[in-house]
N, C-alpha and C positions, 0 to 999 in steps of 0.2 A: 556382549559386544566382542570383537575379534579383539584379540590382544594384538595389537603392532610393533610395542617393544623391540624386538628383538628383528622386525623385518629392514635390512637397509632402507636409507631416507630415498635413494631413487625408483626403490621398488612400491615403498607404502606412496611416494608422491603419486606414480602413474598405475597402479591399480586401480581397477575399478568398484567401486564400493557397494555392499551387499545390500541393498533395496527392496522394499515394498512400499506400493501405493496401495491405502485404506478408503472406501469411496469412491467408486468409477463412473459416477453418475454424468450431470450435467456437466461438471467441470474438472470430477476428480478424473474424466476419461483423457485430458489433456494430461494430465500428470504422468498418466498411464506411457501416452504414446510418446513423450518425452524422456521418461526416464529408460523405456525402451531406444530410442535413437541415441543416445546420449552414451560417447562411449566409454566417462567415469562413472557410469551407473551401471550394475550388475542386476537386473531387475529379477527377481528370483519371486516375486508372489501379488499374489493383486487379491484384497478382501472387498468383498461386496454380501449385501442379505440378497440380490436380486439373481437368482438362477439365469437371465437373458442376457443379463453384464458379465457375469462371470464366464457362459460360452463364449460371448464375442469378443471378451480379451480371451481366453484359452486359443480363439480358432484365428485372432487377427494377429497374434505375438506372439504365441506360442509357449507363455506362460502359465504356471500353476496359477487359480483360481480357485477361494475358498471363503466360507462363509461367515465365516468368525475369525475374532483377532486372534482367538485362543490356538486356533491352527497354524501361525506363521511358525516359519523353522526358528529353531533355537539360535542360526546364527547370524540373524540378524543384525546391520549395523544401525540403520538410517529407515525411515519412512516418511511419505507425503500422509497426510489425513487430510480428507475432502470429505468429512461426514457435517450433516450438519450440523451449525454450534453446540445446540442442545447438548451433541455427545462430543464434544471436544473433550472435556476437564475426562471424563471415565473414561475414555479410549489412550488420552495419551500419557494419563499418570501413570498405571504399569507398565507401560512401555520407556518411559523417560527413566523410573526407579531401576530399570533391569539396565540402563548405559545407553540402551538406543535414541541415537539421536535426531531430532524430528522437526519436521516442517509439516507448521498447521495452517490451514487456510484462515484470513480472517473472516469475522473479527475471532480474537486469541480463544473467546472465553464468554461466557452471561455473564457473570460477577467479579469480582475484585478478589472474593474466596479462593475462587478459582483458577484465578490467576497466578497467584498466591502460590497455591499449594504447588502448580508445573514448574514454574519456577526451581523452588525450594526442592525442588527432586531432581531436577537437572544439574542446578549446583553439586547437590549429593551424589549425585553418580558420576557427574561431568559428562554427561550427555549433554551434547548442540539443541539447543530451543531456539529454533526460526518461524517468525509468523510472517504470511503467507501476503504482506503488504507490495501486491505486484507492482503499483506505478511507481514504487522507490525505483523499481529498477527498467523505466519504460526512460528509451532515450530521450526523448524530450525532459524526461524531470532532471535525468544526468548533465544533458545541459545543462539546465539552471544552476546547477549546483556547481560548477567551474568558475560563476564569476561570482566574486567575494562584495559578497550585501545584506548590508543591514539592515532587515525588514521591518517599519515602522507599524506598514497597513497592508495586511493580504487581503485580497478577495478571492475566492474560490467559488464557483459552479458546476453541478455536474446534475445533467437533466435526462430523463431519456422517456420513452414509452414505456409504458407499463409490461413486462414481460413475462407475467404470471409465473413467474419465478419468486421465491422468496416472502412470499406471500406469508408467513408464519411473523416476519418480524417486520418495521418500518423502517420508512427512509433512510433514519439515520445510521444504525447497523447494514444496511445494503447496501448504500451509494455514499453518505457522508462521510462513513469509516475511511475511505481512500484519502477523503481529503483532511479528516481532521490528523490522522498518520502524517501527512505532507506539511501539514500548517504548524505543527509539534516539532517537528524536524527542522523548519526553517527560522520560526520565532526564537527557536532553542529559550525557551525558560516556562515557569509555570503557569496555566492559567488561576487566574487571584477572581474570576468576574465572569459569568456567563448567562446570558438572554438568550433565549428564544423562543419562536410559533413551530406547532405544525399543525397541520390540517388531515384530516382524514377523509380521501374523498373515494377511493374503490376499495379499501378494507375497513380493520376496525383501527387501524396503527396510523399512524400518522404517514402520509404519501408525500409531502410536500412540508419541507420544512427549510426554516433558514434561524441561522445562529450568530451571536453574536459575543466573541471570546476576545476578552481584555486580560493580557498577563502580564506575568509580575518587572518583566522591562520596559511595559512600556506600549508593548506592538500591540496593534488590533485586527485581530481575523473578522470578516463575516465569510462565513460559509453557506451558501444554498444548495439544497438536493429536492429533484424533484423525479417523481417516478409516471406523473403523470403528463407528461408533455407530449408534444406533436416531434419532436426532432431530437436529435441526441447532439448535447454538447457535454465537453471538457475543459474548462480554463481555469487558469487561478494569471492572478495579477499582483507583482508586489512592486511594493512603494519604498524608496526610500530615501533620504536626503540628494543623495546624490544620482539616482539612477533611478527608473520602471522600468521592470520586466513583466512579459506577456508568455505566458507556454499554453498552446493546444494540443492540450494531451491526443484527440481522437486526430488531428491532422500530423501530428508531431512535427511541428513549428514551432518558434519563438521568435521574440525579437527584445532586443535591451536597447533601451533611449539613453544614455549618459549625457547631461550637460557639463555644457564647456564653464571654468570659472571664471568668462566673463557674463555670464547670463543672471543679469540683476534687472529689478523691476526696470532701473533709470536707462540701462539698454537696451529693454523693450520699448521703452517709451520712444526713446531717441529714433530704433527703428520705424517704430510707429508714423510718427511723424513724417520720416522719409517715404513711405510707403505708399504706392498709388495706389493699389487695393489690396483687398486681405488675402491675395494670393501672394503676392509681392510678398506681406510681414512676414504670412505661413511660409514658403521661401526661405526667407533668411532668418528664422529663429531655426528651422529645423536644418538650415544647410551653416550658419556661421554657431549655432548657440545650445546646438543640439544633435548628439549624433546617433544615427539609428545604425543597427548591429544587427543582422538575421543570425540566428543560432545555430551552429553546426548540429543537426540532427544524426547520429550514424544509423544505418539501419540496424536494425536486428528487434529482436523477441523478446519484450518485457518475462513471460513464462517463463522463456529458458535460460533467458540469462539468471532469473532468479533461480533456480532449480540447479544449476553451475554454481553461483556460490552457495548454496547450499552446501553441495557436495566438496566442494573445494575448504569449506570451512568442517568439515567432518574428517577429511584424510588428513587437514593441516593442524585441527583441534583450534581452531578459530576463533573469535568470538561475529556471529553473523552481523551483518547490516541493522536487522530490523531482530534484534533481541529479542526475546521473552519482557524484559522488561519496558521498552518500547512498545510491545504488542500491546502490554495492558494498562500504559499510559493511555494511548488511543483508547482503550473499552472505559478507561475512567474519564477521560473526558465525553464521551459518547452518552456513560452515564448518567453526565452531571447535565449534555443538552437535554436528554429524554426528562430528566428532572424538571430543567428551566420550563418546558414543554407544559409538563402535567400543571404549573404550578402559576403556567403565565395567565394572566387576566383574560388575555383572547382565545383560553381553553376553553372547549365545550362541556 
């Protein structure tokens, strides 16, 4: 990696840092043409095995293109990996042990070994270890995360059509991973307890699966992911003594209900009472006893904003958002649903 030492702090801050994206496939091609726009990324190499990705970034960017890792230049700072998991753990352990610091798409890893081991090489070298957990950084989730709540009970869903994509692994690696990352983040403590189905209905993995994670404070997640539906949604819901909140990830809206402290059973009832019908009560529980808040959504690019601090935590030697060690919380819990899975009574 470049040595900076010795570069003035205004120079290493606004330089643009030496880049490659590994994987330009279905998704690693977004990385590609962001880290191309992006004017703190120096985008110097793009690795692909497919000779038709590698022209089309050579001829749309104007970037070297090359077939293996073993080709990138020596002075590499930072790379994206968009390969699939399978090759996460061999692609980014030489590269983390030489300094370079990396953003992986999830989920981080297959195994806890694996995990493990990126980790333990990043510390070592002090290369940045960022995994690739995009809806931390999708404005709707950044809302939520502004108002200060104590989450008892989440619910999270996330559904869509089947997109013969990803077919090699199930649900919960493909679609559940987003939200057990999010439900980890907001519980803030350990899971102690985890239940769950899934179902196998267009592969041999499981398509359709729901969870059910009790931790060590307290809070209760159920999580649903399903690959087989007619419509795609995104929401998670949390509960808590004093407040629910609502975020739709795919419309990026929310809304937060706070009650007032006077809303007790005995002032329901009272209202009740006065009430000529249930539009009336509905009325004034939600207008005296109850207050609804729409969430300020700002625009912008979950992608790129993650891909920004990325790079911002590379020039500043940062420690990222969503850590290496966060990354493979989320794969240990992931692990333990796929477990609950194999082992529930309603397995096949």
């Amino acid at each position: 990696m470049s040595d900076t030492a010795d570069t003035p702090v205004s120079e290493a801050a606004s330089r643009p840092v030496r880049t490659a994206v590994i994987g330009a496939g279905a998704f690693g091609r977004h990385h590609v043409r962001i880290h191309h726009e992006l004017p703190g990324s120096d985008l110097v190499c793009v690795v692909d095995q497919s000779p038709e990705i590698r022209a089309q970034a050579e001829d749309t960017y104007g970037v070297r293109a090359v077939a293996t890792v073993d080709e990138l230049p020596d002075d590499l700072e930072a790379v994206s990996i968009a390969v699939p998991t399978p090759l996460h753990h061999q692609v980014a352990l030489p590269l983390l042990e030489r300094g370079i610091s990396t953003l992986i798409e999830k989920p981080m890893v297959r195994t806890l070994e694996e995990g493990r081991d990126l980790i333990a090489a990043a510390e070592k070298s002090g290369a940045i270890l960022q995994v690739g957990h995009v809806e931390r950084f999708n404005p709707a989730v950044r809302a939520l995360h502004e108002h200060d709540i104590s989450p008892r009970f989440i619910e999270a869903a996330r559904v869509a059509p089947f997109s013969f994509r990803s077919a090699d692994v199930g649900v919960v690696m493909d679609l559940m991973i987003h939200d057990i990352d999010i439900v980890l983040h907001l519980a803030g403590s350990k899971p102690v307890r985890v239940d769950a189905v899934g179902v196998p209905v267009l592969t041999h993995h499981e398509d359709i699966a729901n969870a059910r994670v009790t931790f060590e404070n307290g809070c209760v997640a159920t999580l649903t992911a399903s690959r087989v539906a007619t419509k795609t949604e995104r929401k998670i819901r949390v509960f808590s003594p004093a407040a629910y909140l609502v975020v739709d990830f795919g419309e990026r809206e929310g809304f937060l209900y706070r009650k007032s402290p006077d809303l007790t059973v005995e002032k329901v009832l009272e209202l009740k009472r006065g009430a000529k019908s249930l539009a009336d009560l509905k009325g004034a529980v939600f207008g005296e006893l109850l207050s609804a808040e729409r969430l300020t959504v700002p625009p912008g690019d979950a992608l790129t904003a993650e891909i920004e601090h990325f790079l911002g935590c590379v020039r500043d030697r940062a420690q990222p958002e969503v850590s290496g060690h966060e990354g493979l919380a989320a794969v240990s819990l992931a692990l333990q649903i796929l477990e609950a899975i194999r082992t529930s009574p309603a397995a096949l």
